[in-house]
C-alpha positions as CSV (number, residue, x, y, z in Angstrom):
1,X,5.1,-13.6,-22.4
2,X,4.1,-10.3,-24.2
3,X,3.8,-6.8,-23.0
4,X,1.0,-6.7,-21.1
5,X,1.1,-9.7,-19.1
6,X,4.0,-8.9,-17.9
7,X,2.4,-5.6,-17.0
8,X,0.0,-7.2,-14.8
9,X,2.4,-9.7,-13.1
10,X,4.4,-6.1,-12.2
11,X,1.4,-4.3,-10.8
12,X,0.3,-6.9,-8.6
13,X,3.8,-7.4,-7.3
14,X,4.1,-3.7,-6.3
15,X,0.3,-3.8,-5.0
16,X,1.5,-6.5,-2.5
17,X,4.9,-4.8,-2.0
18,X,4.1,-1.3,-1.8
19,X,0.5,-1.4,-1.6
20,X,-0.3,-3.8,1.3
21,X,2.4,-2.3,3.5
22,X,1.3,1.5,2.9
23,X,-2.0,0.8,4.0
24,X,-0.5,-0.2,7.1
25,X,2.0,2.7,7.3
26,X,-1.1,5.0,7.1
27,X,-3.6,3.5,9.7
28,X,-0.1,3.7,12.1
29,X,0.7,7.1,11.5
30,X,-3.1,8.6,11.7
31,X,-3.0,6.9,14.9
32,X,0.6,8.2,15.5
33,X,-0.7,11.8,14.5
34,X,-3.7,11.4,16.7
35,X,-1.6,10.9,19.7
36,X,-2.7,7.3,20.5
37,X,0.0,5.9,22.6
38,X,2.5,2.9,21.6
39,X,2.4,0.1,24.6
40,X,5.5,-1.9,23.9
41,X,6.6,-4.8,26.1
42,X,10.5,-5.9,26.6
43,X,11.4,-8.8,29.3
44,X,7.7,-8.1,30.8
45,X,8.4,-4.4,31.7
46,X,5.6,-3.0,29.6
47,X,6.3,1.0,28.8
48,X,4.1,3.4,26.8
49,X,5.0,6.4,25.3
50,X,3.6,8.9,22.5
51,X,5.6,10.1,19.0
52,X,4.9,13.7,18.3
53,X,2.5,14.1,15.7
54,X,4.7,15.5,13.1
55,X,6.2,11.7,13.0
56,X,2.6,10.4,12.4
57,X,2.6,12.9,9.4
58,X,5.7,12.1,8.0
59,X,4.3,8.8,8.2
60,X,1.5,9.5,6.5
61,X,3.3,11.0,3.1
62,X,5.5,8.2,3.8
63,X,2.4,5.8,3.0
64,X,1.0,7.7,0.4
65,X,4.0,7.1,-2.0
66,X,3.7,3.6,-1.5
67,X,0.3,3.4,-2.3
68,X,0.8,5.4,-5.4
69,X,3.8,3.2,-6.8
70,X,1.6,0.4,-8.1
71,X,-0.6,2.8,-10.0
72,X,2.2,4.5,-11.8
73,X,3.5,1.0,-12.3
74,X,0.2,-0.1,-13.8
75,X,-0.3,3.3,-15.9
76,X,3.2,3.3,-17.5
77,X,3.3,-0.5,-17.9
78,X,-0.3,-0.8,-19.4
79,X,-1.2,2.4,-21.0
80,X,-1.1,1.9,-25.1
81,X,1.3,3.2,-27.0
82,X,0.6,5.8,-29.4
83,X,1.3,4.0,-32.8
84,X,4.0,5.8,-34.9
85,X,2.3,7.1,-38.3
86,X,3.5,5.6,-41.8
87,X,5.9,7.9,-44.0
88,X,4.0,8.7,-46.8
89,X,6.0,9.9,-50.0
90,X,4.8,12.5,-51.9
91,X,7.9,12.6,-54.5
92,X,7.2,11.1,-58.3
């Protein structure tokens, strides 16, 4: 395999591994930060309870470097190369 296909196979690994699970993170934590209540359920007591928003946030950044990983991956994997320029001797 050469360069660049290995490139690809990378940045669609992180889009499914960071990517994918970042979108999640952020929908959670805007709703988090919005102060939607999260009904959880435990041997059929059902409780509900808010986070403060400041967790929501922290989710939030949380998810933004996840979604960002696969475009640095892609950048620094499949950017070209500057080619290195030939040695040109001037001597006689």
């Amino acid at each position: 395999m050469n360069n660049k296909t290995i490139g690809i196979i990378l940045t669609v690994l992180t889009v499914f591994c960071c990517a994918c699970p970042g979108f999640g993170l952020c929908i959670t934590g805007g709703l988090v930060a919005a102060g939607q209540p999260i009904s959880t359920e435990v041997n059929g007591v059902i409780g509900s309870q808010t986070l403060p928003p400041a967790v929501g946030i922290l989710f939030m950044c949380f998810a933004l470097i996840l979604i960002l990983i696969p475009f640095a991956v892609g950048f620094f994997t499949l950017r070209k190369k500057p080619e290195a320029a030939p040695v040109v001797s001037n001597m006689p």
